[in-house]
N, C-alpha and C positions, 0 to 999 in steps of 0.2 A: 362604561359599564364593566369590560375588562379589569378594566382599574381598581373599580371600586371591589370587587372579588378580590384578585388580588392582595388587597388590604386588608380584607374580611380572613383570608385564609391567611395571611402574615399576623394578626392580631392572635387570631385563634391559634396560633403554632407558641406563640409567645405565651398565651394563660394555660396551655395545655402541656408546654414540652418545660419554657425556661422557666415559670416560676414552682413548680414543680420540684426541680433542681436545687433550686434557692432552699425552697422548703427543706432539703432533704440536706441538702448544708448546715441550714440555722439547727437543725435538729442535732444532728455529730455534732458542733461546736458548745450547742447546750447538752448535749450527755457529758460530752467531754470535761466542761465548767462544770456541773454538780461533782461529777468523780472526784474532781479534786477535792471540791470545798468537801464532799464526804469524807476523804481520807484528811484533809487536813484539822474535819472536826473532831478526830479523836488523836492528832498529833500530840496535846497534853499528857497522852497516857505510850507515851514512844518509850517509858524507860519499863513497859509490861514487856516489848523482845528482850529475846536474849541478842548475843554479841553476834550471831551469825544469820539469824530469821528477824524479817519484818514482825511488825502485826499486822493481821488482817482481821476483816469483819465479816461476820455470816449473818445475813438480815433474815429473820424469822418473820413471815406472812404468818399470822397467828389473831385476826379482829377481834376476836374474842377471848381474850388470852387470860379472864379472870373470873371462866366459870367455874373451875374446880372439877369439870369434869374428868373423863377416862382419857378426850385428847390432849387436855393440860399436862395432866400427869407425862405423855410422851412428850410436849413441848419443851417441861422443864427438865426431866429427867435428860434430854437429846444437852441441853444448855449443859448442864451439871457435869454431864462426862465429854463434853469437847472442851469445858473451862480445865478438867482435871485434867487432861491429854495435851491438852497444846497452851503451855504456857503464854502463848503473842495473841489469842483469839480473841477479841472482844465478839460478844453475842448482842445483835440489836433486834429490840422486836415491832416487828408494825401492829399497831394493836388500835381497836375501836375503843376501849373504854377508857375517854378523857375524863373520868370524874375518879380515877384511883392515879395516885405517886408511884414513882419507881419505887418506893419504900413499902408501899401497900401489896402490889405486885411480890415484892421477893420475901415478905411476911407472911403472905396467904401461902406461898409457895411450900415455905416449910411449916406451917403449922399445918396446911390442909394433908401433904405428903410427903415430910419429914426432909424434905431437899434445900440442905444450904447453898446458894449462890451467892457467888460474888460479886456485891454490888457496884465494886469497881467496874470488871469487865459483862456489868448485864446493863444495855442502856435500852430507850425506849423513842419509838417514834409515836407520836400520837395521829391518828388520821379524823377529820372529821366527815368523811363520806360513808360511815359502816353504815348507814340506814340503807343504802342501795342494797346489798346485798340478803336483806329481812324477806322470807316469804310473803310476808300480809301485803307487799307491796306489787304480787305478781300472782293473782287470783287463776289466772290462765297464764299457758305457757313459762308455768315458774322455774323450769331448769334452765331454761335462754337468760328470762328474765334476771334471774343471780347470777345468773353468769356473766351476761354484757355488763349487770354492779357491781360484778368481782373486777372485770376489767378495767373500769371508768377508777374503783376503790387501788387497784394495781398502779394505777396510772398516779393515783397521789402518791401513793409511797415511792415510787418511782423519784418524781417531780422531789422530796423528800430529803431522800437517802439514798446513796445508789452503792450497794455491799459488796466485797469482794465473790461470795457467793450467796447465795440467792437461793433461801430455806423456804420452801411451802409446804405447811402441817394442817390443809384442812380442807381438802380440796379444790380448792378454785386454778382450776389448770388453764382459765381465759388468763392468766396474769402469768402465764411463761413465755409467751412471745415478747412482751415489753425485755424482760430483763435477757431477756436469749438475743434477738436482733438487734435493738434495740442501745443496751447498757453493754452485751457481750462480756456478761460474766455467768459462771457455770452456774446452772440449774439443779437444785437437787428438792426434791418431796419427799413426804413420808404420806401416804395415800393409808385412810382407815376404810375408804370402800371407793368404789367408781361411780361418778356421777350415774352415768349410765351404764347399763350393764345387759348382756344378751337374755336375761332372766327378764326383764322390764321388756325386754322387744318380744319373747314367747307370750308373756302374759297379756300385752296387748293383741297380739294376733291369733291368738288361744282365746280373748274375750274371757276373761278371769276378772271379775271386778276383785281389786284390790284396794288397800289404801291410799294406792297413788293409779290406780285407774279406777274413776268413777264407775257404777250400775249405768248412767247416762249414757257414757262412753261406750263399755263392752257391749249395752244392746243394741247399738246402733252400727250397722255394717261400714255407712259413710264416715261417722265419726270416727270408727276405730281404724278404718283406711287414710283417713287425716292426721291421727296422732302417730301411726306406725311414719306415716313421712317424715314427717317433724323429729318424731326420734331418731329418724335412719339421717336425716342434714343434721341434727345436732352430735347426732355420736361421730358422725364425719370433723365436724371441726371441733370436739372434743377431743379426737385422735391427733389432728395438727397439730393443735397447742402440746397435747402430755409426749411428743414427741419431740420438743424441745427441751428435754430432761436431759443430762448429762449424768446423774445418780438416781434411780427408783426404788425406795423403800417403801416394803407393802407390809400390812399387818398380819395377813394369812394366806395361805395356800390360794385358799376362794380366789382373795381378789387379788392375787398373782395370777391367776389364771385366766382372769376378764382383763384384768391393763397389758396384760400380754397379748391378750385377743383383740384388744383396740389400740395399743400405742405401738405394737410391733416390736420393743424391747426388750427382749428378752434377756438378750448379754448385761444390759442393764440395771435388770431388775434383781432385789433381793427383800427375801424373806426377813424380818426383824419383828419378833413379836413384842408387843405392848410391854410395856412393863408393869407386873401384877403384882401387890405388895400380902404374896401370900406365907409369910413368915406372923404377920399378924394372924392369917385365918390359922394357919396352924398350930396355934397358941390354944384355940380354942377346943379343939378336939376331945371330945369326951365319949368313949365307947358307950358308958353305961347310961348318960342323958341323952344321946340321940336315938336307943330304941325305947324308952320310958314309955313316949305316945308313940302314937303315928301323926308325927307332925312332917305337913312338906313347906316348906319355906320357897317363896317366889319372889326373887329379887330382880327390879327392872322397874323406870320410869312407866308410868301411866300415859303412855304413845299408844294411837294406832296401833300402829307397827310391832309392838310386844305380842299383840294375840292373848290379853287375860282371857277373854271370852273361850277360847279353847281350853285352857287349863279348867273352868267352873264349868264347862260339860263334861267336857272329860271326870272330872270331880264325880258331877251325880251319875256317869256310866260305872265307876268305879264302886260308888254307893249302892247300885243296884245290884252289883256281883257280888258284894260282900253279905248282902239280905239277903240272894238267892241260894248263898254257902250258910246262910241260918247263923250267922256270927251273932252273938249275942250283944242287946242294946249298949249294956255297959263298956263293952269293945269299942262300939260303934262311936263310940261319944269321944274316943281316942284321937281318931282320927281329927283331921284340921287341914286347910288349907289357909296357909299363911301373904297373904296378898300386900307383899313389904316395896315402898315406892315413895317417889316423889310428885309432886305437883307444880307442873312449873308455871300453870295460869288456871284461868276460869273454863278451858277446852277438857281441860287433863279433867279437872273435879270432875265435869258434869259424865266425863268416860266411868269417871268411878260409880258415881249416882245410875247409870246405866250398867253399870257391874253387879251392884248391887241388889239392881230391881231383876236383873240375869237369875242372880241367885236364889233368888224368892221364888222369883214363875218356875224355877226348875224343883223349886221343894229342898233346894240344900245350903240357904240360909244360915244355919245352926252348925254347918260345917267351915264355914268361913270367917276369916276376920281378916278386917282390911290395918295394915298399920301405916299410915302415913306421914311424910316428913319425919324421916326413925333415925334415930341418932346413932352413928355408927356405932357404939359405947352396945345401943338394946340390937343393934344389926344383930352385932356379936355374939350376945347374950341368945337370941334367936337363933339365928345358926344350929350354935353349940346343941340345942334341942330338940332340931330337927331330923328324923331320919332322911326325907327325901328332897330335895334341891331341885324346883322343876323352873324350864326355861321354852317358851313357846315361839318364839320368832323367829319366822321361815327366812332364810337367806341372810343371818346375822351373819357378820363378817368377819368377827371373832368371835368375841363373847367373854368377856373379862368379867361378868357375874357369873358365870357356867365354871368358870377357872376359880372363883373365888368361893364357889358353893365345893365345889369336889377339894377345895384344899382346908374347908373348916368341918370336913369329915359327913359330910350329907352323901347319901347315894344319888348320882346325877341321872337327872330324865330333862332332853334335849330334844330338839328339833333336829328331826335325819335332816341337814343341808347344812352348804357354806363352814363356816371357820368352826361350831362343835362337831359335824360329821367329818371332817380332813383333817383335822388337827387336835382337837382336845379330847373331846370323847372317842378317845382309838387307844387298843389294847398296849398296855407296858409288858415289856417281854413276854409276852403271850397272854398274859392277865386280863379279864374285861375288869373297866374303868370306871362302866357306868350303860345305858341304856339312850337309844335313840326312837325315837318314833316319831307319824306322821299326821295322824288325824284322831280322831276323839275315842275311838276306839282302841287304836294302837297306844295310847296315852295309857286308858283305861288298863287295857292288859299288862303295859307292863307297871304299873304300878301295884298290880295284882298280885304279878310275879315279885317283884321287892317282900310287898305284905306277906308273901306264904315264908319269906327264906328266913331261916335261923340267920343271928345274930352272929355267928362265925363268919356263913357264908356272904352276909353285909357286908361283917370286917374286911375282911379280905377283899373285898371291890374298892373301900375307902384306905386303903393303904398302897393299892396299885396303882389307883386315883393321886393321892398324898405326892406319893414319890415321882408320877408322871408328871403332875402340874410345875414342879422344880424346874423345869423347861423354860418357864413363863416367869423367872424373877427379873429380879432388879438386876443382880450383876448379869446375868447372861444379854438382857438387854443393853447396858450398858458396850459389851463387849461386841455384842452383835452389831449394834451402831458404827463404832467408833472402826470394827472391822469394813463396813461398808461404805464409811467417808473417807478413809484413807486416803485413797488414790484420787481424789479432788482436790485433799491440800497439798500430796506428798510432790503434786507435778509444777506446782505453784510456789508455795509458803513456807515447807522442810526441808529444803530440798539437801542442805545439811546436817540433819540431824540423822540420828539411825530411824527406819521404820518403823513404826509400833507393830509388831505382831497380830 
């Protein structure tokens, strides 16, 4: 009987202690084998060093790398000025869409935002697991859910390509421990907001039905003491993983302030804003067609999370003070709210159809028009029109339409919070820039106060504004970047060259 224990606990020492071990060899020995065959699969292109530096590879985490949006723009933009800086760099990107060429890729690139890359050194990893990381596949629990399919989607690229440094530009911080432990090559992000964030944990336990906390939830004291857990164990190993960063690049103040408050890095962390192509909006600037009407122009997808609904109340509170000041009809008919957007499916329309029907029950129908799917060419055109530039979305992280309204000469009306109240909308040498507000009233009033002001005292907001968003171009992004990767390759891949400033 003895014995047979014995054997029981000698077996069980063996599936628990030695094969364990095994496993954790086969594994080193298989990072080891990809590392090579990665470096050896771009050995072709060995005559890109110069006489004293290797090349090396920076793998861009990027699944979605051909929407054309505001984070492509930083994806390519980030490629464009390490290919101009470091003659050895090849740039690879892990990306979900296997139905476009590396040709298609670096053609959208520059026809969507004028950025030539080099096709030599921009290569491409294709993955076929992007569906894990889709919402529609995590009906509950969807921050976990994309997040264990950002790690399962990590673990291909891994298996893949394994890069001298290890680029994530879209948040999925489950996929830093593979290439940090794992592969043991530096980690660097470009973070446009935090998974989570202490604003999502107030609003749950404040009971604030939001976009991402159901009426369901906030009125139920169980449920809402269930979701506060769940966030409090996921922001915990949300903080594990983004603490395997070795470089943190954040988009704004804001959420410098939250991945400080969760990853503990501070020395690490640095501000690099978006890069905003407002050499275009300032093309358009016309003193004399933006006080013409009273047009406000509202530029932002048709999300939830815009808040149009604030802006078409606040509308008719605005409409109600201007008939209490006896403004005459023909005035009246001046006025316009401009509702300029895209549609990215059948959810978005039916938000507009519910805007719409907003409009009506409120009586200020005849004050509104919706433009949809607007081709930057009539953006522009629109703009140039507009006196006011309104932006409603509580806790935006930056806000590259707020940056792009104040630089094509609109008076800006923002949401007091996150990346326009810390960063964009704040006085240039003492000058106000633009206007913040909170709720339908505050909307209301200061749009009032715009309406009463001469056309001087506008100007001079829109030129304070003008000269402040200069802050947010392309070269200063450029330099801001390339200022904040330095010391990743200079301790690695430069190590002869002079430093770039």
């Amino acid at each position: 009987m003895f014995s047979d224990f014995t054997s029981s606990v000698s077996a069980l020492s063996i599936i628990f202690g030695v094969i364990p071990i095994f496993f954790i060899i086969f594994l080193k020995f298989y990072t080891i084998l990809i590392k090579n065959l990665s470096w050896k699969k771009y050995s072709k292109y060995i005559n890109l060093k110069d006489e004293q530096n290797p090349y090396f590879t920076v793998g861009f985490f990027h699944p979605f790398c051909n929407s054309g949006g505001g984070g492509e723009r930083v994806l390519w933009s980030a490629i464009k000025a390490l290919q101009d800086t470091y003659s050895n760099c090849i740039c690879v990107i892990y990306t979900g869409d296997t139905d476009a060429s590396p040709e298609d890729f670096i053609k959208k690139a520059n026809e969507r935002f004028k950025i030539e890359l080099n096709p030599v050194r921009t290569r491409f990893v294709y993955l076929r697991l992007r569906f894990l990381v889709l919402d529609k596949y995590y009906p509950i629990f969807t921050l976990l859910g994309q997040s264990l399919g950002s790690l399962i989607l990590g673990i291909e690229a891994f298996l893949k390509f394994i890069p001298d440094i290890y680029f994530e530009t879209t948040g999925y911080a489950f996929t830093y421990p593979i290439f940090h432990y794992l592969a043991k090559v530096n980690v660097c992000c470009y973070t446009h907001y935090p998974t989570i964030s202490t604003d999502m944990l107030e609003n749950v336990s404040r009971k604030i039905s939001t976009y991402n906390n159901r009426r369901l939830i906030s009125r139920s004291p169980f449920l809402t003491w269930l979701k506060l857990v769940y966030y409090k164990f996921f922001a915990k190993i949300y903080s594990i993983c983004g603490r395997c960063s070795d470089c943190v690049m954040v988009n704004s103040s804001w959420t410098k302030g939250h991945i400080n408050n969760l990853w503990s890095l501070a020395y690490k962390t640095k501000v690099v804003y978006p890069p905003c192509d407002v050499e275009k909006f300032f093309s358009v600037f016309n003193d004399e067609k933006h006080d013409k009407n009273f047009f406000m122009s509202s530029v932002a997808q048709f999300r939830p999370e815009k808040n149009h609904q604030l802006q078409i109340r606040a509308l008719q509170k605005f409409i109600m003070r201007l008939k209490d000041l006896k403004i005459p009809d023909q005035d009246l008919k001046m006025v316009k709210l401009m509702l300029i957007g895209s549609c990215r499916d059948r959810d978005d329309e039916n938000r507009v159809e519910n805007l719409k029907n907003l409009a009506k029950e409120l009586q200020v129908d005849e004050y509104v028009e919706f433009k949809l799917n607007f081709s930057f060419e009539n953006l522009l055109i629109s703009l140039s029109e507009s006196a006011v530039g309104i932006h409603s979305m509580i806790d935006e992280h930056f806000g590259i339409g707020v940056v792009e309204c104040m630089a094509a000469g609109t008076v800006i009306l923002s949401h007091n919070s996150a990346g326009p109240k810390m960063d964009i909308v704040v006085p240039f040498k003492g000058e106000k820039t633009g206007f913040l507000a909170e709720d339908e009233d505050g909307y209301a009033d200061c749009l009032l106060q715009i309406y009463q002001m001469n056309s001087t005292k506008r100007n001079q907001i829109r030129e304070s504004a003008r000269q402040h968003v200069k802050k947010f171009s392309q070269q200063n992004f450029d330099e801001n970047f390339i200022d904040a990767f330095n010391d990743l390759v200079y301790q690695k891949f430069i190590k002869k060259s002079p430093k770039c400033d």
